[in-house]
C-alpha positions in Angstrom: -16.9 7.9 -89.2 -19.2 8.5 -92.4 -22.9 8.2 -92.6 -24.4 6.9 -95.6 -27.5 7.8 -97.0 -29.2 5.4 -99.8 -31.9 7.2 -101.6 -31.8 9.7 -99.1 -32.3 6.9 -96.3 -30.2 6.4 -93.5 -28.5 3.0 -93.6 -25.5 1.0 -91.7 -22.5 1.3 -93.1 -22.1 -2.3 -92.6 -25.6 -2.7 -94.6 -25.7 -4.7 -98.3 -26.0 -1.7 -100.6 -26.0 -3.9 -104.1 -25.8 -6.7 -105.5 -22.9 -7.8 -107.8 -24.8 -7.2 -110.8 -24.6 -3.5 -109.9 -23.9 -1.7 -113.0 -21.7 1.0 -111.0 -19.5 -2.1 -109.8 -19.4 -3.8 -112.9 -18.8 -0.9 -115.4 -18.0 2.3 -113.5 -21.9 3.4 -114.8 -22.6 6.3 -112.7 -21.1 9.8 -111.7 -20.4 11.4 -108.8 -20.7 14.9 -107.2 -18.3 16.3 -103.9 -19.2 19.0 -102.0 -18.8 20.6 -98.4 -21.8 21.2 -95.9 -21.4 24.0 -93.7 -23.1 24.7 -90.9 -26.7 25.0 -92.5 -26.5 24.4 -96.5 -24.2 22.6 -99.6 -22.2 24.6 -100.7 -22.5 26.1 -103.8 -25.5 23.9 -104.0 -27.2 26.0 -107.5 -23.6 25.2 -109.2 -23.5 21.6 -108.4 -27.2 21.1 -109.4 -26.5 22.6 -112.6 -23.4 19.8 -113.6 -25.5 16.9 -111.8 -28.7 17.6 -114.5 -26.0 17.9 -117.0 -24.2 14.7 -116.3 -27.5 13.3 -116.2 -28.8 13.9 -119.7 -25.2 13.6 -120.8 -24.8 10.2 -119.6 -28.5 9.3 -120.3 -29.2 8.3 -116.4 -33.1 9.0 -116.0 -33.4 11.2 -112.2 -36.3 9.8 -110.3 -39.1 12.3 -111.0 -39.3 13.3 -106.8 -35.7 14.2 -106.0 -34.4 17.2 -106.8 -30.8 18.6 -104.8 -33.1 21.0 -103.0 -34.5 17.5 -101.3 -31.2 15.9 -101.3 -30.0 19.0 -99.3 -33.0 18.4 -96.6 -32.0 14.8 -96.2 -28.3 15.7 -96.0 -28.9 18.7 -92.9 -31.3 16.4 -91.0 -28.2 13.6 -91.1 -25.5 16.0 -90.4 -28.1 17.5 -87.6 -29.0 14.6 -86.2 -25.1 13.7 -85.6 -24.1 17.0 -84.5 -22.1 17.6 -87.8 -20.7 21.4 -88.2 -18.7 20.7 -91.0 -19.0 17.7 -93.7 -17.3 16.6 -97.1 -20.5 15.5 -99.4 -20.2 12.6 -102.1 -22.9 12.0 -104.4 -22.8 8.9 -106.3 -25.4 8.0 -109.1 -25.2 4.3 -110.5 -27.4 3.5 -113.3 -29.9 0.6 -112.7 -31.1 -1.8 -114.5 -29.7 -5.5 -116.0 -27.8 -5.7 -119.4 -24.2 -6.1 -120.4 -22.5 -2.9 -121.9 -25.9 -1.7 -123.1 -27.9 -1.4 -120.3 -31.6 -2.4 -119.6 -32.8 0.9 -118.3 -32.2 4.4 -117.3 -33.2 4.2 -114.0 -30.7 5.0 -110.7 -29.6 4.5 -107.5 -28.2 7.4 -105.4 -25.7 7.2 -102.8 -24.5 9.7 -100.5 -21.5 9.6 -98.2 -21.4 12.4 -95.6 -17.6 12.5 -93.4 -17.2 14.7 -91.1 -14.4 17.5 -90.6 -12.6 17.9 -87.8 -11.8 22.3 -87.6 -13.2 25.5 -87.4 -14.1 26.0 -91.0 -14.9 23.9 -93.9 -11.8 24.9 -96.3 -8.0 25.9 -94.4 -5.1 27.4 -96.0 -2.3 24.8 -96.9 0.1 27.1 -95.2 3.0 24.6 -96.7 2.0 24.9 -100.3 1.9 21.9 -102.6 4.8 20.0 -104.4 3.6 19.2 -107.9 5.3 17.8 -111.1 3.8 16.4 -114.8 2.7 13.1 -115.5 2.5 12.0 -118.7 2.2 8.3 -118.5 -1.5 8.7 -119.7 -3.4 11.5 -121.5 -7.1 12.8 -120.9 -9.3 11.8 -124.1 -10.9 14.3 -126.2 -14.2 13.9 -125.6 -17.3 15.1 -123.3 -16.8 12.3 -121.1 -13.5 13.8 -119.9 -15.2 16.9 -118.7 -17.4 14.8 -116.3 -16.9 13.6 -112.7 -17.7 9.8 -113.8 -17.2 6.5 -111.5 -15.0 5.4 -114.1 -11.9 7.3 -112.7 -8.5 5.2 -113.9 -6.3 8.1 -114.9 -6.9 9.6 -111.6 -6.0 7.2 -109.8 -2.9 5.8 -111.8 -1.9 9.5 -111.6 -1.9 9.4 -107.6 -0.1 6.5 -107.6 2.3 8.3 -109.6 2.4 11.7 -107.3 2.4 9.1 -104.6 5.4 7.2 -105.5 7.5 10.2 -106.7 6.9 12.2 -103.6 4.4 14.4 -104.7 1.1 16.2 -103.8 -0.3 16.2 -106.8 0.8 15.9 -110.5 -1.0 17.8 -114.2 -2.4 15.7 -116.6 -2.4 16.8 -120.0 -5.1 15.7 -122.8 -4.5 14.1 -125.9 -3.0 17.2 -127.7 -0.3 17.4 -125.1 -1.3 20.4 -123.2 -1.7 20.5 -119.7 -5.5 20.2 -118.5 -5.4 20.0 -115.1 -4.4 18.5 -112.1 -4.8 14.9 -110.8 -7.8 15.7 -108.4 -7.9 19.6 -109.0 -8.6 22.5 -111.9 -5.8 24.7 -112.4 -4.9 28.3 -112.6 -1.7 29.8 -113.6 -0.8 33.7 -112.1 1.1 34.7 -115.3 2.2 38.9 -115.0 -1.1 40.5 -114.9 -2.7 37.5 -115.9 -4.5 34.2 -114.3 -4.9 31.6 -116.6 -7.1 28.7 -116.7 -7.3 26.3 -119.6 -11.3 26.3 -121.3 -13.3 23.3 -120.5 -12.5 22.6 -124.4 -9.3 21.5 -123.4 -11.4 18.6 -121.6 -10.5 19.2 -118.3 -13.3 18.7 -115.4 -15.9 21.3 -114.9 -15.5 21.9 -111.8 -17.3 23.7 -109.2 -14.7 25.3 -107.3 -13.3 26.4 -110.9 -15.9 28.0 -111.7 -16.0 29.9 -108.0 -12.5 31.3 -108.9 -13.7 32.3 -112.0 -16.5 34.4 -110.6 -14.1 35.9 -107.7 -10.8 36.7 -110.0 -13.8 38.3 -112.4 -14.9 40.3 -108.8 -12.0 41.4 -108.1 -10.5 42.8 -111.5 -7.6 40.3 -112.1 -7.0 39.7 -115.3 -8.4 36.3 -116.4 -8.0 34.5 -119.6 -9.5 30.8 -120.6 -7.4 29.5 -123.0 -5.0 26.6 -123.7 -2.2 26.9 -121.3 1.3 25.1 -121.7 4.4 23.6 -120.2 6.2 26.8 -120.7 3.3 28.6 -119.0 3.9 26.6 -116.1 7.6 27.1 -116.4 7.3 30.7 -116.6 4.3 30.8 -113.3 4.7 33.2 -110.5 1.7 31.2 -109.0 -0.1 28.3 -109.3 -3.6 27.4 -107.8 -5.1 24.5 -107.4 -8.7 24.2 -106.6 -11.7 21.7 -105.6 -14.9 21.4 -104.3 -13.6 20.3 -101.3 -10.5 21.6 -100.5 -11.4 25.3 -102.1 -8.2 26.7 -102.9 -4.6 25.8 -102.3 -1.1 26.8 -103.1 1.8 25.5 -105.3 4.6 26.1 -103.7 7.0 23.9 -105.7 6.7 23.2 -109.1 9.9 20.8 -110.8 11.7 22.3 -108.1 10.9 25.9 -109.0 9.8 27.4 -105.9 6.9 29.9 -106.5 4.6 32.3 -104.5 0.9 32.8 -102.9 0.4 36.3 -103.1 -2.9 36.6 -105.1 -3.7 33.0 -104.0 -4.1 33.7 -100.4 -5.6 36.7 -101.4 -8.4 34.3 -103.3 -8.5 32.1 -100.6 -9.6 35.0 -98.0 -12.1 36.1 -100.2 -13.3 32.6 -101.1 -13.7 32.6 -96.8 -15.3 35.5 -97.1 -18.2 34.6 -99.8 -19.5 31.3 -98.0 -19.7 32.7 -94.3 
């Protein structure tokens, strides 16, 4: 069972949160950050701090002058603490306040959290099975800054799952406007290529996502080869490996892509030292 926390308060789940002139029910107005607690601490907390204060002043919602994530992290171990909570998936949710139609009447915000629990021994497990993924192409990521945001308006996402859903998959890559392939429906991408990982640039409007950027510190670590650039179909085609990775699921496997079957050499290698680096 989750525990919510409104303004870092503790409410009922059960509890009236907003009205239905909420700007984050009527129009999707917010953004939203997912993390893991583990044991003591956010994960990664600096790196998700960093996109939250940019999807702030991207999106023009006005922080309250007192909170901070170092606070938000206080509020979120005394919860967890209090419900003898190891291990803990984090959402973050900022709606934008205020009355108006499309233009709205202020900047100010409302800030949910959602805390559920994990049931294991560690916060992130190795999808021993591998994932099954395919392309989906029914919709196409717009070129703009928006795209590379975590924003409550999420419709390609989910029409996407739907998609993987229906056609048996884990997860399916969405490409952007320019046909390329971005990333996947809830995850960045990397692609082990010969000596090479690849991961398309966040010019290529995929997500910046946190866990993408943890790769991208470890393959760096650990001399692989990594190149940003814009990746194709071929690319994929031609994969030994492919990762997939999130905030909350770290790293995990493809082990089937259009029916090619591939390997997890270097990714389970990533994975262990991903382990490794938050123990």
């Amino acid at each position: 069972m989750s525990i919510y926390l409104i303004n870092n308060i503790p409410v009922k789940k059960n509890s009236p949160y907003f009205s239905p002139d909420s700007r984050g029910y009527r129009y999707g107005d917010g953004f939203f950050e997912s993390c893991i607690f583990s044991g003591h601490r956010i994960l990664h907390l600096a790196i998700h701090a960093e996109r939250i204060q940019k999807s702030s002043l991207l999106l023009q919602i006005q922080l309250p002058p007192d909170w901070s994530t170092e606070v938000w992290e206080t509020a979120v171990k005394k919860a967890c603490s209090d419900a003898l909570i190891q291990f803990a998936r984090i959402r973050l949710t900022l709606f934008r306040e205020g009355e108006g139609y499309y233009a709205p009447s202020g900047s100010g915000v409302c800030i949910v959290t959602q805390i559920t629990p994990i049931i294991g021994d560690a916060p992130y497990e190795w999808n021993t099975q591998g994932l099954k993924i395919d392309t989906y192409k029914e919709l196409s990521k717009n070129s703009n800054y928006i795209s590379t945001l975590k924003t409550c308006s999420a419709l390609i996402y989910i029409m996407a799952g739907i998609y993987a859903k229906e056609k048996g998959l884990d997860e399916v890559v969405i490409f952007n406007e320019y046909g390329r392939p971005c990333e996947a429906s809830s995850s960045n991408i990397f692609v082990v290529k010969g000596e090479f990982i690849l991961t398309p640039p966040i010019s290529e409007y995929c997500i910046d996502g946190v866990m993408r950027r943890v790769l991208m510190l470890l393959i760096n670590a650990y001399g692989y080869n990594l190149q940003e650039r814009m990746i194709t179909e071929i690319d994929l085609s031609a994969s030994e490996e492919i990762i997939l990775t999130s905030a909350t699921r770290g790293i995990q496997w493809v082990c089937d892509y259009q029916g090619k079957k591939l390997k997890n050499v270097v990714s389970k290698v990533l994975f262990d030292r991903l382990t490794k680096s938050i123990q």
